[in-house]
DRENROFI-801587 format. One record per residue (C-alpha): residue number from 1; residue in one letter; x, y, z. Coordinates in Angstrom, 3 decimals. Example, Ala and Ser with C-alpha at 12.3 -4.5 7.8 and 13.67 -1.06 7.14 Angstrom:
> i,aa,X,Y,Z
> 1,A,12.300,-4.500,7.800
> 2,S,13.670,-1.060,7.140
***
This chain:
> i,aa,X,Y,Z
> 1,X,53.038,84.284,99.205
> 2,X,55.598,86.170,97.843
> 3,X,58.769,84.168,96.370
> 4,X,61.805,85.066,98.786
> 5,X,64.677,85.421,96.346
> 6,X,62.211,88.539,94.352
> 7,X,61.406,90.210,97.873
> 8,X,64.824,90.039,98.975
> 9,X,65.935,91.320,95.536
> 10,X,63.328,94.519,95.626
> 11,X,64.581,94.978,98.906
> 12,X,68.327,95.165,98.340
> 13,X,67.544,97.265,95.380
> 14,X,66.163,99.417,97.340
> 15,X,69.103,99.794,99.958
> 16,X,71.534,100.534,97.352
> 17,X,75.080,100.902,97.805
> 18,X,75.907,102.007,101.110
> 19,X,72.372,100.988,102.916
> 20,X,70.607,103.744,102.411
> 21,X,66.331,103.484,101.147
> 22,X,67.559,103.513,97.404
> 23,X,65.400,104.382,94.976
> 24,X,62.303,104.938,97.496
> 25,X,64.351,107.513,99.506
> 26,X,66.449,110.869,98.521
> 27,X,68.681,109.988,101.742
> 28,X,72.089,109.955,100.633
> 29,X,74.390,109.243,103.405
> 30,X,78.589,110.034,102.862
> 31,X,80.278,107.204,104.678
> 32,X,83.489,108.263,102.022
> 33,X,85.363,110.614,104.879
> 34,X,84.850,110.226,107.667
> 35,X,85.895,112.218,110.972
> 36,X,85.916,110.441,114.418
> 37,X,83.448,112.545,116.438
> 38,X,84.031,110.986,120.304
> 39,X,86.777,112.248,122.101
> 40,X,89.569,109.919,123.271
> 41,X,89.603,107.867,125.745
> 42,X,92.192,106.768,127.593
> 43,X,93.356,103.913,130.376
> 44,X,96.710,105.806,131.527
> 45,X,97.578,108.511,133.277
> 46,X,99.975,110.855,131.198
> 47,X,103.021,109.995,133.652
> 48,X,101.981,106.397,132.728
> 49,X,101.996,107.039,128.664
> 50,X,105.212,108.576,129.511
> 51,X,106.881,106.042,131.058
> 52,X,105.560,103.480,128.492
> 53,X,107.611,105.704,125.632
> 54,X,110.417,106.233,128.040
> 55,X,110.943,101.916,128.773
> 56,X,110.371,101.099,124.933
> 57,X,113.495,104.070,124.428
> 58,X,114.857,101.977,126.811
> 59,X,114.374,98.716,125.234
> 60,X,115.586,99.666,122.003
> 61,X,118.734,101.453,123.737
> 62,X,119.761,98.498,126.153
> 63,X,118.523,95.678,124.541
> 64,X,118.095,96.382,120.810
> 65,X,116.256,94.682,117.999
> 66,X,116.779,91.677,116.033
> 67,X,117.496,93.122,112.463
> 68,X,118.203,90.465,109.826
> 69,X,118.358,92.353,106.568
> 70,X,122.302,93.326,106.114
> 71,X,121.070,96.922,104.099
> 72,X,118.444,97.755,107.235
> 73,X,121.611,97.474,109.816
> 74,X,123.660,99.638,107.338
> 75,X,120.859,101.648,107.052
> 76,X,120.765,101.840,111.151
> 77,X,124.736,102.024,111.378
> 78,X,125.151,104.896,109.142
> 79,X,122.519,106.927,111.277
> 80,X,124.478,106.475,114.343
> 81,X,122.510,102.772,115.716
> 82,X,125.213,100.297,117.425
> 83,X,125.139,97.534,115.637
> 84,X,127.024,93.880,116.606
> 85,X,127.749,91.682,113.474
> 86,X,127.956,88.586,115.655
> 87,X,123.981,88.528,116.956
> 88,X,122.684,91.337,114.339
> 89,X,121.675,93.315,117.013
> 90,X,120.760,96.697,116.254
> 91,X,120.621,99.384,119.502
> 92,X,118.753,102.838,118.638
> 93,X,119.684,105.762,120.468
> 94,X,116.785,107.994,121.576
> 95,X,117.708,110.845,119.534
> 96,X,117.465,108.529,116.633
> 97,X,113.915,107.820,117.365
> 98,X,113.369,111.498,118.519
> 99,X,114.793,112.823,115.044
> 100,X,112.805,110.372,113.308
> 101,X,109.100,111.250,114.556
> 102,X,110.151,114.604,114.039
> 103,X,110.372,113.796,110.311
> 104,X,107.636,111.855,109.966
> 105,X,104.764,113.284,108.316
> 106,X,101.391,114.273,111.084
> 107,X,99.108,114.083,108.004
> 108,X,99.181,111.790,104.405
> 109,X,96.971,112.298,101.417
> 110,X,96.421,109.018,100.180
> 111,X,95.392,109.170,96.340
> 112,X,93.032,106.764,95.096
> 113,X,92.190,105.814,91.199
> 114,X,88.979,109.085,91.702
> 115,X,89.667,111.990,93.765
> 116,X,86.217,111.357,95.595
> 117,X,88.021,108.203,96.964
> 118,X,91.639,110.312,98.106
> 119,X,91.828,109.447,101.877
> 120,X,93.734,112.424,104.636
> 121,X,95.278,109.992,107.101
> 122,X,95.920,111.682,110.083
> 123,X,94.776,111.362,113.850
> 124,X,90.873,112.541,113.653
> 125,X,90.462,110.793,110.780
> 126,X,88.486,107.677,110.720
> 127,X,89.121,104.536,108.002
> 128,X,88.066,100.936,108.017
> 129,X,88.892,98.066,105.813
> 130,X,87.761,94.795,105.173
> 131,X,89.373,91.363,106.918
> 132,X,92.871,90.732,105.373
> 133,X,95.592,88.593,105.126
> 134,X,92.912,85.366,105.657
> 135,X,94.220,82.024,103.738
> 136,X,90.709,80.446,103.409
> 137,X,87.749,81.998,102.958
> 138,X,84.053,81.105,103.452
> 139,X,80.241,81.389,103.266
> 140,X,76.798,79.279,103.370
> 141,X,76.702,78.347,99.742
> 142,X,80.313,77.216,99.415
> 143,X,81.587,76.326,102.708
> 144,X,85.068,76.930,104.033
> 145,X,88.095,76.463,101.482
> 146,X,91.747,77.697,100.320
> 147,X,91.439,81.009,99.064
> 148,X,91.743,81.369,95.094
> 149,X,92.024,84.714,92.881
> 150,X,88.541,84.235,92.147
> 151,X,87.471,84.592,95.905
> 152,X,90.215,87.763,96.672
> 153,X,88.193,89.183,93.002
> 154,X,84.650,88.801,95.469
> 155,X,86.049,90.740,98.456
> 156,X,87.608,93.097,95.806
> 157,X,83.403,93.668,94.630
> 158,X,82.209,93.400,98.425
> 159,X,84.523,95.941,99.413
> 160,X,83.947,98.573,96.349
> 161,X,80.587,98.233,96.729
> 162,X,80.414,99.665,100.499
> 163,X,81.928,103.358,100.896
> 164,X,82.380,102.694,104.426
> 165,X,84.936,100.269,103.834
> 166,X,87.889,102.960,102.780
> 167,X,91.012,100.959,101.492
> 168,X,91.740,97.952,99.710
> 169,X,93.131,94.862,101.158
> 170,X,94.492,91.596,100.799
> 171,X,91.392,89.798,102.210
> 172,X,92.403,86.662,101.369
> 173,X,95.076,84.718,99.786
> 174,X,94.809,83.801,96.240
> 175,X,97.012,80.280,96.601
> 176,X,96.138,79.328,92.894
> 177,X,98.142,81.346,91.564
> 178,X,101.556,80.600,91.788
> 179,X,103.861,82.667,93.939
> 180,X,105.835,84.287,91.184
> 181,X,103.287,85.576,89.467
> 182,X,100.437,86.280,92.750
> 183,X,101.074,89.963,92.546
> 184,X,100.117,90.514,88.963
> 185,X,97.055,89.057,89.768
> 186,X,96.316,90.417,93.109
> 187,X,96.928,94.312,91.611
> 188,X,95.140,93.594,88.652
> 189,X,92.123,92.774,90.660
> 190,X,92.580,95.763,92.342
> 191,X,93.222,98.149,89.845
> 192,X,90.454,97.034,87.213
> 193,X,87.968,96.181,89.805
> 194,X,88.362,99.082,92.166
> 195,X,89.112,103.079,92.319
> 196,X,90.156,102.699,95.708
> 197,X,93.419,103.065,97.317
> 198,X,95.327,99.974,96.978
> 199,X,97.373,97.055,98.771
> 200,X,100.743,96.156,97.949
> 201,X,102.153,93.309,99.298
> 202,X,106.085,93.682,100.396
> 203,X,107.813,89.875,99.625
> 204,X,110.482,91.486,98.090
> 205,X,111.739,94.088,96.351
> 206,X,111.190,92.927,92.356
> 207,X,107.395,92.012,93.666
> 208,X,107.032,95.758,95.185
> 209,X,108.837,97.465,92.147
> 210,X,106.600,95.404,89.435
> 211,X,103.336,96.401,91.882
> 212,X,104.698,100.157,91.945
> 213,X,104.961,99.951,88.440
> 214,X,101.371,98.586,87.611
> 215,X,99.821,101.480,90.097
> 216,X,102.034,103.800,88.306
> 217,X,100.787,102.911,84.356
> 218,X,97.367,102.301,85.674
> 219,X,96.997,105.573,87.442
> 220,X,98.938,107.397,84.533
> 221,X,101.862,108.551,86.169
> 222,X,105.483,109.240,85.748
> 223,X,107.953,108.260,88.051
> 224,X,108.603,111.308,89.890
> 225,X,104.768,112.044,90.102
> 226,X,103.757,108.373,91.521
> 227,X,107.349,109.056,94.423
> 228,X,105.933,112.448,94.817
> 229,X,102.997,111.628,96.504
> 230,X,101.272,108.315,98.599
> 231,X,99.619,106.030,95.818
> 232,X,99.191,102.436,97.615
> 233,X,100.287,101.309,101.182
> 234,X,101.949,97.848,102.579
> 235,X,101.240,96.961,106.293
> 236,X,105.204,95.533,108.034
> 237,X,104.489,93.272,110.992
> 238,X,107.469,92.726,113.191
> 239,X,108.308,89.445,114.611
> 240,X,107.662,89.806,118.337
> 241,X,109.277,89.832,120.454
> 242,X,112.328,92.422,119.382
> 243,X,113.080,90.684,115.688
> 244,X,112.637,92.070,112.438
> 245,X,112.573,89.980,109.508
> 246,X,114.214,90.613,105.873
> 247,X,111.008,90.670,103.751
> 248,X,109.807,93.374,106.286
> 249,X,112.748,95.422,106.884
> 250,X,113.231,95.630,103.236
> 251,X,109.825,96.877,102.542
> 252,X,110.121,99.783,104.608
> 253,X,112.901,100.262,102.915
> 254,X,111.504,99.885,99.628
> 255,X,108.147,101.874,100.281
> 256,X,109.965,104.282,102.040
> 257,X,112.231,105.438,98.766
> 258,X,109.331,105.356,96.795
> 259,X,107.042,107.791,99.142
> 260,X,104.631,105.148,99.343
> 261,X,103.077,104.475,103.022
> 262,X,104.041,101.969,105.587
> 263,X,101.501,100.526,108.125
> 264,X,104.354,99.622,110.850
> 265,X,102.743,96.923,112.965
> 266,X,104.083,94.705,115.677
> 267,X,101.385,91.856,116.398
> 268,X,101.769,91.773,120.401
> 269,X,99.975,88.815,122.288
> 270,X,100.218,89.684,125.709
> 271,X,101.293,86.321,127.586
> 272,X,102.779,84.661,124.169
> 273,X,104.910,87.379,121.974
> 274,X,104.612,89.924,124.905
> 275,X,104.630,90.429,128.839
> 276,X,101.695,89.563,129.861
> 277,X,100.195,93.027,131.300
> 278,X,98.912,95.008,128.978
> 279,X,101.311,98.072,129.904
> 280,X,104.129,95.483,129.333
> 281,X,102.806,94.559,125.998
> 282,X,102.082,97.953,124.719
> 283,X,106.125,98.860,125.573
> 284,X,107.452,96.179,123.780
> 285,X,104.535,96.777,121.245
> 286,X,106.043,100.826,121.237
> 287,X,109.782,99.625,120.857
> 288,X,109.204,97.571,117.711
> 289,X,107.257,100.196,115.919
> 290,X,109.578,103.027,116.887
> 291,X,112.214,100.911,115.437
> 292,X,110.489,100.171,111.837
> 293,X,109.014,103.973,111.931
> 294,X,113.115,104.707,112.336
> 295,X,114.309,102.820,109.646
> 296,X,111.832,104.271,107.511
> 297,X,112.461,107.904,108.092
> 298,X,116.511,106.921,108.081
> 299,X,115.739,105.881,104.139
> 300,X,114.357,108.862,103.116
> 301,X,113.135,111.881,106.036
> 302,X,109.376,112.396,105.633
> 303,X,108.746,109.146,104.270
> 304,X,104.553,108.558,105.091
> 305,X,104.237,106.233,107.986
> 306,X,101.526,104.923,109.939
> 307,X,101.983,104.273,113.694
> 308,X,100.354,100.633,113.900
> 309,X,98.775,98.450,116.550
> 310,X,97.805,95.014,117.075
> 311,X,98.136,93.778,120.312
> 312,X,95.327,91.127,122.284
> 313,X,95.860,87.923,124.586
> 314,X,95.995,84.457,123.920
> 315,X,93.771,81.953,125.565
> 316,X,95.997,80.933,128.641
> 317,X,95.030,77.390,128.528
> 318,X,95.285,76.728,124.722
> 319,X,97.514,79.440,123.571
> 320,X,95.161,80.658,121.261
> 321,X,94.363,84.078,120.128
> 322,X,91.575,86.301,121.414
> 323,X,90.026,88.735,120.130
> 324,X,87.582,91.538,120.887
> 325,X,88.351,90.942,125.132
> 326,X,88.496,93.480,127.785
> 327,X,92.294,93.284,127.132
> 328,X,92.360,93.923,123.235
> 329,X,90.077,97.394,123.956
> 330,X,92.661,98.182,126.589
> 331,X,95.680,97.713,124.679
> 332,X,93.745,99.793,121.914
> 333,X,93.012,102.192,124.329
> 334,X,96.635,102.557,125.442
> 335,X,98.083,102.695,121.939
> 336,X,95.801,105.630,120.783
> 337,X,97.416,107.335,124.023
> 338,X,100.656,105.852,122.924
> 339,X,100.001,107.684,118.991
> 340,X,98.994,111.043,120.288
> 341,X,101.909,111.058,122.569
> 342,X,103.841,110.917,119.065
> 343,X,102.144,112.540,117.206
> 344,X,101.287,110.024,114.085
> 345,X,98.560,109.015,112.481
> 346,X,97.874,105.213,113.281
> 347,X,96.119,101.998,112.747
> 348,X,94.056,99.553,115.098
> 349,X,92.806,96.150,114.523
> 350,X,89.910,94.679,114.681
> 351,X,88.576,90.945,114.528
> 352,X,87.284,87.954,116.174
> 353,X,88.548,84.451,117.432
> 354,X,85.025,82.564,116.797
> 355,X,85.278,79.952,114.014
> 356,X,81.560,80.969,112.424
> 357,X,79.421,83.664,111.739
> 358,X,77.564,83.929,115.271
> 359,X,77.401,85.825,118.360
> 360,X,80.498,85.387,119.218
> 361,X,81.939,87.001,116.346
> 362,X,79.406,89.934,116.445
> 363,X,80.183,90.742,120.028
> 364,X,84.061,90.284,119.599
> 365,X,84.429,92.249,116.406
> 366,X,81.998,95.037,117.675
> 367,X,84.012,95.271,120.812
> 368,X,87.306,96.005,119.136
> 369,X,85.322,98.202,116.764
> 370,X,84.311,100.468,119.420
> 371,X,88.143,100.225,121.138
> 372,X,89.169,101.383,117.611
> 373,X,86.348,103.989,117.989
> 374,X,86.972,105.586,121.654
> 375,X,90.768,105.085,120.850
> 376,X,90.613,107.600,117.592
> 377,X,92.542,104.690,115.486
> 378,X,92.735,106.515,112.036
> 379,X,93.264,102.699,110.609
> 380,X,91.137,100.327,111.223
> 381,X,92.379,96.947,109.835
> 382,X,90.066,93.240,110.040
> 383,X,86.749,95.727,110.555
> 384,X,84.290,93.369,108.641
> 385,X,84.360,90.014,107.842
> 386,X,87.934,88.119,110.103
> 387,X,86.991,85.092,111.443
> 388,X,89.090,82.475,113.191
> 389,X,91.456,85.162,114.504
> 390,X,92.458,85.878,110.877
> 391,X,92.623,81.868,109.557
> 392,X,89.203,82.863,106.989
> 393,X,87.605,85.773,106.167
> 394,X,83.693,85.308,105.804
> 395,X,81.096,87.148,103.101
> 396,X,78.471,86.380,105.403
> 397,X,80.457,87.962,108.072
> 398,X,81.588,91.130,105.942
> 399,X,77.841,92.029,105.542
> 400,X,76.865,92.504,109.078
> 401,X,80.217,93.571,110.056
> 402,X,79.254,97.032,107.752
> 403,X,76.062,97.105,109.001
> 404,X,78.028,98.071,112.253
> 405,X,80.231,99.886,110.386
> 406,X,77.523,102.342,108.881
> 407,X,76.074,102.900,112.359
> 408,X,79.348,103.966,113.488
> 409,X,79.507,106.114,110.381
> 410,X,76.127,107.391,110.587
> 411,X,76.857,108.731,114.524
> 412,X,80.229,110.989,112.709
> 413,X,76.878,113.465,110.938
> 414,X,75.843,116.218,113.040
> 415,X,72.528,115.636,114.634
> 416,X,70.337,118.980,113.973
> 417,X,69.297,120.835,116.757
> 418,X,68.020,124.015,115.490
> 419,X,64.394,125.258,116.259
> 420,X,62.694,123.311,113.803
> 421,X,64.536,120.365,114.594
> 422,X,63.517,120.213,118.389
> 423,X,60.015,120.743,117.092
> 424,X,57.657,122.626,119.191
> 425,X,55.081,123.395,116.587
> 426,X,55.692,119.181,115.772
> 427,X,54.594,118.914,119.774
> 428,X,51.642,120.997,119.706
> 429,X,50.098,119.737,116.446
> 430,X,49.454,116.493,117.921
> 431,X,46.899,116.167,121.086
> 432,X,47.576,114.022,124.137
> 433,X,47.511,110.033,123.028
> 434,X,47.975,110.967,118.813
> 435,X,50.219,110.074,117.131
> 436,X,53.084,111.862,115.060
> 437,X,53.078,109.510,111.816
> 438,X,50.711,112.266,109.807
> 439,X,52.282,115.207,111.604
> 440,X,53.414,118.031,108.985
> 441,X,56.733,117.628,110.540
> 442,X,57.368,114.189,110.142
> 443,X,55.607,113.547,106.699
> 444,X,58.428,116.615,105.887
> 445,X,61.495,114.082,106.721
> 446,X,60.214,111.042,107.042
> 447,X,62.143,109.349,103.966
> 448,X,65.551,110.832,105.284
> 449,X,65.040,111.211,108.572
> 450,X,66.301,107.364,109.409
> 451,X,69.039,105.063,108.842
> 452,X,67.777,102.160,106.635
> 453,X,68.962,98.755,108.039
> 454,X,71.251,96.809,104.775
> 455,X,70.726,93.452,106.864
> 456,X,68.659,93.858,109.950
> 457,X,65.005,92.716,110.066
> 458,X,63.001,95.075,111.741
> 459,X,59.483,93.157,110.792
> 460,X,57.183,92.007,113.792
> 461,X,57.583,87.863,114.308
> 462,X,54.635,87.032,112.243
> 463,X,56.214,88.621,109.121
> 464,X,59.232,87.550,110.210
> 465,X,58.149,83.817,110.387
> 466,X,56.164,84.175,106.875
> 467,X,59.146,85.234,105.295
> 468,X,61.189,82.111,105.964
> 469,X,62.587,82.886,109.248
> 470,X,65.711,83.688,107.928
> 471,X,68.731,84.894,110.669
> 472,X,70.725,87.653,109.945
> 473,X,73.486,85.701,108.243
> 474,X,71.452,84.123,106.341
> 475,X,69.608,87.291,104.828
> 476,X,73.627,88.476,104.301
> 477,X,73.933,85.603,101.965
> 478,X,71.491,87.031,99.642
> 479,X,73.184,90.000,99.877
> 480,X,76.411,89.162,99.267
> 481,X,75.098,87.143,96.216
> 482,X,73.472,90.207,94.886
> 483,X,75.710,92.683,94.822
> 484,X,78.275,90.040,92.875
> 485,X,75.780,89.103,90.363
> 486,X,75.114,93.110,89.778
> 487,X,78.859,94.181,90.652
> 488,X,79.609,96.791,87.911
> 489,X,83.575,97.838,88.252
> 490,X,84.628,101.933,87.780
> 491,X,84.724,102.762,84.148
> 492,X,88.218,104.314,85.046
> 493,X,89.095,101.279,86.562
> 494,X,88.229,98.550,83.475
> 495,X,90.394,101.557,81.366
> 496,X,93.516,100.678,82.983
> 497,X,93.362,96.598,81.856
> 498,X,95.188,96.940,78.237
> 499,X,98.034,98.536,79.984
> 500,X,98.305,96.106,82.734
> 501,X,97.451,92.732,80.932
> 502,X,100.361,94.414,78.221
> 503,X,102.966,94.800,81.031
> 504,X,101.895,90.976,82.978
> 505,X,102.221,89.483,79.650
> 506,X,106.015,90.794,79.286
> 507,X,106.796,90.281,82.833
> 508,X,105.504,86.441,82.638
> 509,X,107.264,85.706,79.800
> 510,X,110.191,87.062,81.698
> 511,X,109.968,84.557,84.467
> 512,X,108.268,87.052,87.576
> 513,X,109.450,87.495,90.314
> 514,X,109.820,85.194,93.378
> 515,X,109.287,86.467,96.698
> 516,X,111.931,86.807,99.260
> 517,X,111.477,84.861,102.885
***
């Protein structure tokens, strides 16, 4: 019999780095760019979207929002907001928030460490990343446990490695590294390890100006070139319901002024942080974001910002979150209406509640993938590997989640249907009960005529069995393995390390920065 760990290894070879047949096929796939090729779909009627928009103008007019940086509510009172020093209160006027999406940008060129890895973000558009924001991590060999820099360094690999995942991420905490000091670490992982376009984390303005600073020396830029254009993006998450907090408001400041791109995100969970319809939650879910996409373009008009949305239900009898229900593909469903009603590019999320690699997550997860999908999200954030409704992020779990990813990426290539492709000759070459394997036409495409599988098993039981019966997690564990032990970082990328570890060193000796709560 053949020894597993050497036919898993020939076949992995084979599948190469984005799942295609390797060295055995010339099939080349570009999962890099892709363009969302459904049309919308929607749950509202346009009077419906309308009046959606219309009560979140409402809510930020009558009721206001919680702002509790002192510079955002300048920021807000300058432009015209009332705001009342007693509660800190802050009520936006429509033609604020009409002025402001009027200034924000439709379309952002997002510039990675290679030009093949520049992202257009704009509605159309289609992007995924990786599970983020997880504080433990997990998989077969090691179990569940705290994320550490060395484990945010193996999503780093896992999500190089796959072209479908777009964007870097903070997958997972790296709480061994002490606070002051975390985002050296976490954007020199990124920028030696990666050429993609990179996470900054917003905990303060001396953490964001050190991070701008590393992307700037490691992508070789001056100052006015890096605030010229969109070089790394932070995702803001208001504090439903109606509050924003001071870390937040002062990174859309911060990003903002710099020209860098805000992910504007209220996390609505219809029945806990939100009404509990999912029209109700999408209109408080519409205030908050209009109000951080405001503040944003109030700092500096045409700052790049990203329309977000998060919004589920909880469990009603534990008061947990869900993920991947009927209600979360509504409420993505509603806020793609909500977007195009605006006019801004924007981001979904995906994800799953289920506390292990199983079913359950496969189902949830590929149910708010397709919501993201049918919606035309342009972001898709917690695409591959979120577990536990975000509490771990899984390398078992990233695995499969691409192979979904790369079916969704395959169905954006046009399907051929020219003469040769529909085949008539094909049809009359083989007689009634033949077979096409030998055809002319098929021996003509067969090696690039078919997406390769990266972790399904397509062998008949009795090969199956013979081959240890491994389950499709399992097989992702010798994946995930493999493509660490082989990992080979951008040469670009490894270039950039002298400059960084030169500027870390001075800025450690200096103390770091702490980051504001």
């Amino acid at each position: 019999m053949v020894d597993d760990a050497a036919r898993d290894s020939r076949r992995e070879r084979r599948r190469g780095r984005t799942g295609e047949a390797g060295s055995e096929s010339s099939r080349r796939p570009d999962y890099r760019s892709l363009k969302n090729p459904f049309l919308p779909q929607s749950i509202f009627s346009d009077d419906q979207v309308a009046a959606i928009h219309d009560t979140a103008l409402r809510v930020l007019e009558e009721l206001g929002i919680k702002v509790l940086l002192p510079q955002a509510r300048d920021y807000f009172a300058r432009a015209g907001a009332l705001v009342d020093p007693d509660t800190d209160m802050v009520r936006i006027g429509r033609d604020m928030v009409a002025a402001a999406l009027a200034s924000a940008p439709r379309s952002i060129h997002a510039h990675a460490g290679a030009r093949a890895r520049d992202l257009s973000l704009e509605l159309g558009s289609m992007t995924f990343l990786a599970g983020s924001g997880a504080p433990n991590v997990t998989d077969l060999v090691r179990g569940r446990r705290p994320g550490t820099l060395e484990a945010f360094e193996e999503f780093i690999k896992m999500v190089q490695h796959f072209d479908v995942l777009h964007m870097l991420g903070p997958c997972v905490e790296p709480q061994d590294v002490d606070n002051r000091f975390r985002h050296y670490a976490v954007n020199r992982a990124q920028l030696t390890l990666s050429d993609k376009f990179p996470f900054v984390f917003a905990r303060g303005t001396p953490q964001v100006d050190d991070s701008f600073e590393m992307v700037r020396l490691a992508r070789g830029l001056s100052r006015d070139e890096f605030q010229s254009n969109a070089w790394c993006y932070t995702v803001i998450n208001t504090n439903s319901p109606r509050q924003l907090d001071i870390p937040m408001a002062q990174g859309i400041i911060d990003f903002a002024k710099a020209g860098q791109v805000s992910i504007i995100t209220p996390f609505c969970l219809a029945g806990a942080m939100a009404p509990i319809t999912v029209a109700g939650a999408l209109a408080l879910q519409h205030a908050e974001a209009l109000a951080g996409l405001t503040l944003a373009q109030i700092a500096r008009p045409g700052a790049p910002v990203v329309y977000g949305s998060f919004s589920s239900n909880v469990d009603m009898k534990s008061g947990a979150p869900a993920f991947g229900t009927p209600e979360h593909v509504k409420a993505t469903l509603g806020a793609g209406q909500l977007a195009r009603f605006i006019g801004l590019p924007w981001r979904s999320g995906g994800g799953s509640a289920a506390n292990i690699s199983d079913a359950q997550a496969a189902h949830e997860t590929q149910f708010a993938l397709w919501g993201s999908v049918l919606a035309g999200a342009t972001v898709c954030i917690h695409a591959a590997g979120w577990l536990e409704g975000g509490l771990s992020v899984s390398l078992e779990k990233l695995v499969t989640d691409v192979e979904a990813l790369q079916t969704i990426a395959e169905l954006c290539a046009a399907t051929p249907g020219d003469s040769d492709s529909i085949g008539f000759e094909a049809i009359a070459e083989v007689q009634p009960g033949g077979h096409f394997f030998s055809a002319g036409h098929t021996m003509a495409r067969y090696r690039t005529a078919f997406y390769e599988p990266l972790v399904a098993d397509w062998s008949n039981f009795g090969n199956w069995t013979q081959s240890g019966s491994k389950n499709a997690t399992e097989r992702a564990t010798g994946i995930w393995k493999r493509i660490l032990a082989d990992f080979e970082p951008p040469a670009t990328a490894v270039a950039t390390s002298g400059v960084l570890d030169a500027f870390i060193a001075r800025r450690t000796e200096e103390g770091g920065a702490a980051p504001v709560s």
